[in-house]
VOGU-3710 file (C-alpha; in Angstrom, 3 decimals, decimal comma):
1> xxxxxxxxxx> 179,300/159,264/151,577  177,295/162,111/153,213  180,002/164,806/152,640  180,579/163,612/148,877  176,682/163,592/148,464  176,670/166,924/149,526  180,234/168,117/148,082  179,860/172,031/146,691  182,386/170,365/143,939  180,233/167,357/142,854
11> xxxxxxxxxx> 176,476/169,628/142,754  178,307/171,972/140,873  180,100/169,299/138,594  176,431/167,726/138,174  174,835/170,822/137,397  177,509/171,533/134,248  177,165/168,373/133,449  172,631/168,442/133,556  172,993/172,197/131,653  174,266/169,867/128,598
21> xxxxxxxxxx> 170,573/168,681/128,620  169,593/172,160/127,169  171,166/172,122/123,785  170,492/169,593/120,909  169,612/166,976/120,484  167,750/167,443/124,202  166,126/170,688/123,677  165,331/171,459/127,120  166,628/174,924/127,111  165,461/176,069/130,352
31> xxxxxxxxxx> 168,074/173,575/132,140  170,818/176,174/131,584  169,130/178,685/133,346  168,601/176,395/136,011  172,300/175,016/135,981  174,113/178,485/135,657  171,621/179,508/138,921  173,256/177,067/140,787  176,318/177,859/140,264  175,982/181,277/140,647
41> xxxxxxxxxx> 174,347/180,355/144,060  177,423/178,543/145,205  179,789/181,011/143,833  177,593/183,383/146,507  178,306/180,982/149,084  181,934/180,661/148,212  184,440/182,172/151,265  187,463/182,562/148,874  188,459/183,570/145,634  190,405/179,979/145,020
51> xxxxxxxxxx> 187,340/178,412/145,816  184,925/180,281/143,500  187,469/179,196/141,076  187,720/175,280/142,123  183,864/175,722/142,162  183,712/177,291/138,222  186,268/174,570/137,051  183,924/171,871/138,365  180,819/172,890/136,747  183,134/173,255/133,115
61> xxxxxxxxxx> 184,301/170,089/133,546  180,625/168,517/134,044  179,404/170,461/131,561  182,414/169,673/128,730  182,950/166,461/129,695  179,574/165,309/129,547  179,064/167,782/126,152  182,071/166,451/123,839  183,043/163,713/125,102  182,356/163,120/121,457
71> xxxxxxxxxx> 185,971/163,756/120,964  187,477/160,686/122,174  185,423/159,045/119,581  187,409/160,930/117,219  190,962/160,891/118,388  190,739/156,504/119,009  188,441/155,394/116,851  189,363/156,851/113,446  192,557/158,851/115,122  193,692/155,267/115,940
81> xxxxxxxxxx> 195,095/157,204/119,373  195,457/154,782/122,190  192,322/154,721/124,063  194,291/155,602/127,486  196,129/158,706/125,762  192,676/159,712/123,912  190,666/159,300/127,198  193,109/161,522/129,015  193,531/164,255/125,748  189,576/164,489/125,919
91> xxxxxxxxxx> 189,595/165,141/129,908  192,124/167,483/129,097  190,636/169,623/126,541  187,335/169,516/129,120  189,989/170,930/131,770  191,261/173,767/129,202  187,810/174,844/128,155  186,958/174,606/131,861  189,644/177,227/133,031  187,294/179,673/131,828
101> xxxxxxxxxx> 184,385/178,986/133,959  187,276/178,892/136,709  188,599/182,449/136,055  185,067/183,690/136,050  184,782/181,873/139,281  188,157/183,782/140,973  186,852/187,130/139,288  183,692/186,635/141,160  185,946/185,920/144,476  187,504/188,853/144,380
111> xxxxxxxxxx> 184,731/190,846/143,806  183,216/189,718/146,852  186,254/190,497/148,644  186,068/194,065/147,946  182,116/194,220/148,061  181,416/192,371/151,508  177,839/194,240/151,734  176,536/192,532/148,668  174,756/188,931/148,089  177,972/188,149/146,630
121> xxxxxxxxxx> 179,399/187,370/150,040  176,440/185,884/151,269  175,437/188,841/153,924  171,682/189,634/152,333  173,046/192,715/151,225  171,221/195,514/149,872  169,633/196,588/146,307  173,324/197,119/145,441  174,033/193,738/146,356  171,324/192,087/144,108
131> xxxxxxxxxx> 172,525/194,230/141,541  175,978/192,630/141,732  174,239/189,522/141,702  172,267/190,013/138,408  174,944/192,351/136,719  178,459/191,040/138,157  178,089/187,264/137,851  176,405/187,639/133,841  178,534/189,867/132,447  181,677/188,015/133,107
141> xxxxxxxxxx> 180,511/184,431/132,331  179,406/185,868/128,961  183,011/187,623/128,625  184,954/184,482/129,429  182,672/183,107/126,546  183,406/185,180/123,637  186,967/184,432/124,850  186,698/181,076/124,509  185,515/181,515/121,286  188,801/183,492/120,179
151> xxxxxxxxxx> 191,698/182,152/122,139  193,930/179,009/120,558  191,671/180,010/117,475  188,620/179,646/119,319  186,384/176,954/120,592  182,737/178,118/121,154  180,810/175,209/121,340  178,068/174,699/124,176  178,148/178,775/124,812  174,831/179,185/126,714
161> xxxxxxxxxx> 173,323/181,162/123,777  173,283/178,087/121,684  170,949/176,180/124,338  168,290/178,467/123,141  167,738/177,561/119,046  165,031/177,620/118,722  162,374/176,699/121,052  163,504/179,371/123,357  162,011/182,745/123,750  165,104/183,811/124,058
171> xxxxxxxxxx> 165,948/183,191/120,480  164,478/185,805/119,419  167,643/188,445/120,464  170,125/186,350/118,242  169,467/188,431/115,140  170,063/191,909/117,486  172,884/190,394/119,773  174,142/187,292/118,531  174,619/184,070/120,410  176,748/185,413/123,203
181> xxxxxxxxxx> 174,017/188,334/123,490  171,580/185,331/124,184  174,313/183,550/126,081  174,369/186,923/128,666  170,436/186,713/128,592  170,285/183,004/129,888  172,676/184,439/132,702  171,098/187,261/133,681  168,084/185,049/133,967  169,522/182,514/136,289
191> xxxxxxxxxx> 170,879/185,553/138,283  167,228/186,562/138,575  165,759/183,777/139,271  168,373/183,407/142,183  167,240/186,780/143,544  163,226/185,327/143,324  164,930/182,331/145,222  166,521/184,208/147,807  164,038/186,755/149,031  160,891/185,498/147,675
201> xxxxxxxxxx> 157,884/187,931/147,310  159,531/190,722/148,572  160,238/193,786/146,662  163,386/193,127/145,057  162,042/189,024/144,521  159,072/191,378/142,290  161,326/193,125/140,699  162,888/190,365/139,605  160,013/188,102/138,330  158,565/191,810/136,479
211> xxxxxxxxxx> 161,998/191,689/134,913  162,504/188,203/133,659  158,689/187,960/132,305  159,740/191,281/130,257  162,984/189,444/129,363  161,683/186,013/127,920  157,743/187,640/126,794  160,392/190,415/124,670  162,395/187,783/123,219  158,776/186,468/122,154
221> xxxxxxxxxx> 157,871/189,190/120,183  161,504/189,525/118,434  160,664/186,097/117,552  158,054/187,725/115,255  160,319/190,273/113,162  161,088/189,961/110,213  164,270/191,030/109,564  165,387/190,490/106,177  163,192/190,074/102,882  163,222/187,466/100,054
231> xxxxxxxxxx> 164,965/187,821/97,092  163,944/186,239/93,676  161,870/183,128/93,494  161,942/179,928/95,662  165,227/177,623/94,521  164,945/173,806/94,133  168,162/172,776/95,722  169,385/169,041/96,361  171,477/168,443/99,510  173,330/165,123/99,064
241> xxxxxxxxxx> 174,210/162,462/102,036  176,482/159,638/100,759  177,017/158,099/103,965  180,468/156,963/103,983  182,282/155,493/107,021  185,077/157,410/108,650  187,411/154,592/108,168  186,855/153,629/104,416  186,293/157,768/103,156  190,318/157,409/102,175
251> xxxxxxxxxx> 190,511/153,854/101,722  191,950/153,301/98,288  189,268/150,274/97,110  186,310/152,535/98,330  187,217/155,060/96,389  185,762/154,218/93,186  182,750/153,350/95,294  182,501/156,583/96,779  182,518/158,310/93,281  180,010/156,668/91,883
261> xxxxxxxxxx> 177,488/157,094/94,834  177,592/160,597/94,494  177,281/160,330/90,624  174,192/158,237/90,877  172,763/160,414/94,309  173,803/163,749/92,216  172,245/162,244/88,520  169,327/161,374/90,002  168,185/165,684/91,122  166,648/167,745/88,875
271> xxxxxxxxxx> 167,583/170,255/91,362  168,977/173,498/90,275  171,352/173,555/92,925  172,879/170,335/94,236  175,401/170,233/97,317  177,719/167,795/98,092  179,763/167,113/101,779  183,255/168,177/102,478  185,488/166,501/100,416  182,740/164,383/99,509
281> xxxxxxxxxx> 185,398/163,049/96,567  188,259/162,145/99,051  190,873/163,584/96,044  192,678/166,559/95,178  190,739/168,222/92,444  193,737/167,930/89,612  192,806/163,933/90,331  189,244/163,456/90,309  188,824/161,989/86,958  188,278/164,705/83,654
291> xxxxxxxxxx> 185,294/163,149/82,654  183,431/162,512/85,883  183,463/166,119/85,849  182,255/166,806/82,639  179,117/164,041/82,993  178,398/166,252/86,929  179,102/169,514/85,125  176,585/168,539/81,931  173,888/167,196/84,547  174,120/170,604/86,227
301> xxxxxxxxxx> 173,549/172,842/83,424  171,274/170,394/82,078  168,956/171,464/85,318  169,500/175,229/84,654  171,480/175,494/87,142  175,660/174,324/88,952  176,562/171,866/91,491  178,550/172,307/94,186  181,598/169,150/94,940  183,657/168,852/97,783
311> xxxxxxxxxx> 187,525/168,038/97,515  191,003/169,005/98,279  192,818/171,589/96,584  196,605/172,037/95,894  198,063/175,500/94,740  202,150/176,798/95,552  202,639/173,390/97,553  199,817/174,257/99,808  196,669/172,469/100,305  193,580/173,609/101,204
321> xxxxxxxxxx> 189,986/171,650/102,124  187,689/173,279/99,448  183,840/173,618/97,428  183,852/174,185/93,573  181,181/174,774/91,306  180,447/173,173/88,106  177,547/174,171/85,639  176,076/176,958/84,387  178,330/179,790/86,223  182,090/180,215/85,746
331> xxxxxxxxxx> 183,509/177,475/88,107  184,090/179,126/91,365  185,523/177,782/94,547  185,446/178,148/98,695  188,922/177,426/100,459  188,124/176,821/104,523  189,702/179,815/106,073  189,442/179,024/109,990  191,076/174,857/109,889  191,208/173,192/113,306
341> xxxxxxxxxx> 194,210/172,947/114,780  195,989/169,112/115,192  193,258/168,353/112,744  193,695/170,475/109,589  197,453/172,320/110,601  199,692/171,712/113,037  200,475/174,956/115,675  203,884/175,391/116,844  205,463/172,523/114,139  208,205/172,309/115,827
351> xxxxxxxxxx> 206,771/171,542/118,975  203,842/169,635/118,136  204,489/168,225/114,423  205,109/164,664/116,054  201,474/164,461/117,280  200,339/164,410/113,665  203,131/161,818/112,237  203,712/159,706/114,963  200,517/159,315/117,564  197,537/160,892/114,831
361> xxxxxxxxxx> 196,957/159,170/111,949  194,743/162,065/109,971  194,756/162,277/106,643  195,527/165,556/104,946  196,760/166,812/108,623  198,416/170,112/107,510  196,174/172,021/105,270  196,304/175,988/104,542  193,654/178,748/105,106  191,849/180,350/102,050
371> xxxxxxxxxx> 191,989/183,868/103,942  189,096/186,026/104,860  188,523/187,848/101,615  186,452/185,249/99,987  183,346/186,578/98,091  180,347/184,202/97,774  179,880/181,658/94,999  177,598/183,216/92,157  175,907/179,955/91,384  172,168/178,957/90,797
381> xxxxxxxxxx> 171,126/183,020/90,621  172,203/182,872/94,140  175,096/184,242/95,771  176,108/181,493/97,753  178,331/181,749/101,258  180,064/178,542/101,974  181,654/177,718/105,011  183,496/174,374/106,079  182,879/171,922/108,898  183,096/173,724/112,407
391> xxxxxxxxxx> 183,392/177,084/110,581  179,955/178,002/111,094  180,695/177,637/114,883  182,241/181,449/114,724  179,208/183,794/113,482  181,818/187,177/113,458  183,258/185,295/110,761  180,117/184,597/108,720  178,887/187,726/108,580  181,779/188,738/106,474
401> xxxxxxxxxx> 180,305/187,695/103,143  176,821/189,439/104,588  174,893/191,146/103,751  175,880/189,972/99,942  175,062/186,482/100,018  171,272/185,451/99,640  171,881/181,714/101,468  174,395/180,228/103,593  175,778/176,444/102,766  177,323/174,144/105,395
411> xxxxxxxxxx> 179,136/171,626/104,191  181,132/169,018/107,027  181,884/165,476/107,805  180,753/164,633/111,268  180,948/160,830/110,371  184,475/161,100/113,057  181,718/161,443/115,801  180,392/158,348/115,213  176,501/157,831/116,855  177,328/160,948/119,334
421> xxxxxxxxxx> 175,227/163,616/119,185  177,835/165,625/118,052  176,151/166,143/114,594  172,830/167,786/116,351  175,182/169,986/118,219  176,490/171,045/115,311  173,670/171,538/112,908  172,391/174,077/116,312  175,043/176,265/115,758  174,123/176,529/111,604
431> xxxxxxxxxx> 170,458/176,983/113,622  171,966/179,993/115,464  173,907/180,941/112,277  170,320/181,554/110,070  168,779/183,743/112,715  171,884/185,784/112,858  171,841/186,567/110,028  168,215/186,037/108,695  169,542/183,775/105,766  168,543/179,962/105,199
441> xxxxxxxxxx> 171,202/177,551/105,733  171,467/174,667/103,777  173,775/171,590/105,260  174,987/169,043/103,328  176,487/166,060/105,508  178,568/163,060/104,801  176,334/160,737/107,674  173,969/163,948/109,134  173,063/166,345/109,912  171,876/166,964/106,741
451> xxxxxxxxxx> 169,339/169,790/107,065  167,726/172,614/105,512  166,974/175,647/108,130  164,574/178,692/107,988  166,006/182,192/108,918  163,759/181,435/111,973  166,286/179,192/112,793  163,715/176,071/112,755  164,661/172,387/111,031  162,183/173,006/107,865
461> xxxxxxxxxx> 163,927/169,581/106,861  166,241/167,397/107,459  167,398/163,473/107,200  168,086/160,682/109,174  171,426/160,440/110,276  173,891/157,184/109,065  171,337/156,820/105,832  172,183/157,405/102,316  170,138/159,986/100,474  169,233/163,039/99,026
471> xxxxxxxxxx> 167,406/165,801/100,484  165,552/168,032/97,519  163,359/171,034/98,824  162,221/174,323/97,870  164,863/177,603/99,584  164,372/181,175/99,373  167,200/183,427/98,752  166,979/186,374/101,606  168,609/190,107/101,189  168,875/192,792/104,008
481> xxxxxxxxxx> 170,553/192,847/107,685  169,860/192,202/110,789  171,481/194,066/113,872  173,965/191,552/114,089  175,070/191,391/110,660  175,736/195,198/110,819  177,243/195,510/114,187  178,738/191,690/114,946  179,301/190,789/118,814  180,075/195,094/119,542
491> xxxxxxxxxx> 177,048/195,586/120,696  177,122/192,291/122,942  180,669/193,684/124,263  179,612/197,098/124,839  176,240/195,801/126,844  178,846/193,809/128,982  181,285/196,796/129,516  178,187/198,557/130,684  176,524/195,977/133,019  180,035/195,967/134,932
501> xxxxxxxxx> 180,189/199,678/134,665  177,115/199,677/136,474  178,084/197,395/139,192  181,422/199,515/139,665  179,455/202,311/140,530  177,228/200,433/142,948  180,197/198,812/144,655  179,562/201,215/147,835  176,081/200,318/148,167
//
């Protein structure tokens, strides 16, 4: 019991799994810095490559199994997957995600190998070898990040950027950096604070403590900027929350029922903007009756103003998860360009197209992208950029309608998470998303989050989850970019090309 107590494996597993006590709906974003320091600790301690590796696969696993487990919520409860096969498809998307934290932990391995004078191996080393501490171990964990953001179409939930919305000082680099910038912050603090653990009060330990308090009291003061100015006057918008079970949203007798909550939730704003979920009306657009639209479409302009409903699309055979305005503009619409695979389309049909018909049981399973090239709605004297569900999980691909649009709009169903706290994760990353980009983000939700967010990135409003209702406030359209909207992650990736640059050069040392 001793040795498993004591197991590298477990502390490491615990510590992923604790680091998940950073993001939302927790909040206590210093745990990260604390986890990823322990890691990075053991990975110091680590004799081989294959164990650095065994060492980063346990802390991924602790920290993804513990983070979405939410998932197996998704795939038995209103997947209707057997719970055995969803329990083991959940531990195995934890172990893919994990292989990340694993490569970083072989990478790290090796480089001790070929540096045996640096902390890396665990000798005490010299300034080069707390240099390779700070620099070697940062820079790749926040590579294998922005990986795992791109590869299988990219998952980048729980990056260690996120962790820090907004309570952190650390916020405050998102609009410069974006989140993987903050994410190679967080780890360049733990590597610090490791130094400060290792040698105390002597020099380098000073060095280290001067450099972290100029790290987080910086991030402080970017906190302060502002960034991007308002446009036009304050807009009153209407964010509706119909609250509609997973497993009745395409049940045939709730349909009707569905419809006319959002009538009476929608009829009842004098907004000039309202917002409704993703496919809030669980129909393709051709069938959601002629003169519901024409009673939503009259309300709208009757406010000065347009709505904004969510439903399916079908164009050339193809269908495609989409907004569309009715009111005083030209009717407009948003197709979801980035869909999530064995959810929305099915990768490698022939290998996989089984999993949708025979084990999944997901309604409108094989959907098509809208593409990239999508301008933002003109609607409310607002130009409007919509994204769809998890979309606002990638902010490279928001930035593409910036620095046009004046407000972002998040519109999801997170009802297939149940009571998880999958929803607060997810209304973080639209957190992340509005200081990015220094735009408001307005999130309407079928069951919550549904939020309104200040390009500080703060909650100016927000609902309680698994409640019907409507959330009217006051928004501010914003023009102007930050560093991030002009440059994206390059300058992230060119800061981590340099920190290993760096540590090249002080290999000898």
């Amino acid at each position: 019991m001793r040795k498993l107590i004591t197991s590298p494996y477990l502390i490491t597993f615990l510590a992923g799994a604790v680091a998940v006590l950073g993001f939302a709906p927790f909040g206590f974003f210093p745990l990260p810095v604390l986890s990823l320091a322990v890691l990075f600790w053991l990975w110091g301690r680590a004799e081989r490559a294959v164990q650095a590796a065994w060492l980063g696969f346990a802390f991924g696993m602790g920290l993804f199994c513990a983070g979405i487990g939410w998932i197996y919520v998704a795939l038995h409860i209103y997947g209707y997957m057997h719970p055995i096969l969803a329990a083991l498809a959940t531990a195995l998307f934890a172990a893919v995600n994990a292989a990340l934290p694993a490569a970083v932990g072989y990478a790290v391995g090796w480089i001790k190998r070929h540096n045996t004078s640096s902390l890396l191996a665990g000798k005490g080393g010299g300034e080069g070898g707390y240099l390779n501490l700070l620099l070697v171990m940062p820079a790749i964990w926040t590579l294998a990040e922005w990986l795992r953001g791109l590869l299988f179409t990219g998952f980048p939930w729980l990056s260690m950027g996120y962790s820090q919305v907004p309570g952190s000082p650390l916020a405050g680099y998102a609009p410069l950096f974006g989140v993987f910038g903050v994410s190679l912050i967080v780890a360049v603090s733990a590597g610090l604070l490791l130094v400060l653990w290792n040698v105390r009060w002597s020099k380098p330990g000073r060095i280290s403590m001067a450099v972290m308090v100029a790290l987080w009291l910086s991030g402080a003061v970017l906190h302060t900027v502002e960034w991007t100015q308002p446009r036009g006057e304050p807009l009153k918008v209407s964010l509706l929350q119909g609250n509609v079970a997973q497993n009745e949203k395409f049940d045939d007798e709730r349909l009707i029922g569905t419809l006319e909550t959002y009538s009476r939730l929608a009829q009842g704003s004098d907004a000039k903007l309202i917002i409704m979920p993703e496919t809030a009306l669980p129909l393709l657009r051709d069938n959601v009756p002629e003169n519901y639209q024409i009673i939503l479409g009259d309300h709208a302009r009757k406010n000065g103003g347009d709505i904004l409903l969510g439903a399916f699309e079908k164009e050339d055979g193809n269908y495609y998860n989409s907004v569309y305005s009715l009111g005083n503009s030209e009717s407009q619409h948003y197709r979801k360009n980035h869909l999530v695979p064995f959810g929305e389309f099915i990768p490698l049909r022939s290998v996989f197209g089984w999993l949708i018909n025979e084990v999944l049981q997901i309604p409108m399973g094989d959907q098509a992208s809208g593409g990239t090239d999508q301008p933002p709605l003109e609607v409310a004297g607002q130009k409007v950029a919509v994204n769809i569900c998890y979309e606002d999980a990638f902010g490279e691909e928001i930035i593409h309608a910036l620095p046009e649009a004046t407000l972002l709009v998040n519109v999801t169903n997170d009802a297939w998470y149940g009571e998880s706290h999958a929803a607060m994760q997810h209304n973080q990353l639209s957190q992340m998303r509005a200081l990015e980009t220094g735009r408001m983000v307005l999130r309407a939700t079928n069951t919550g989050v549904t939020s309104v967010i200040g390009v500080d990135g703060r909650i100016q409003a927000m609902l309680p989850q698994h409640e019907e209702g409507v959330l009217t406030a006051e928004v501010q359209g914003y023009t102007g970019s930050t560093p991030y909207v002009r440059w994206g992650n390059a300058v992230m990736l060119l800061l981590v090309a340099g920190i290993l640059l760096v540590a090249w050069r002080l290999r000898g040392r």
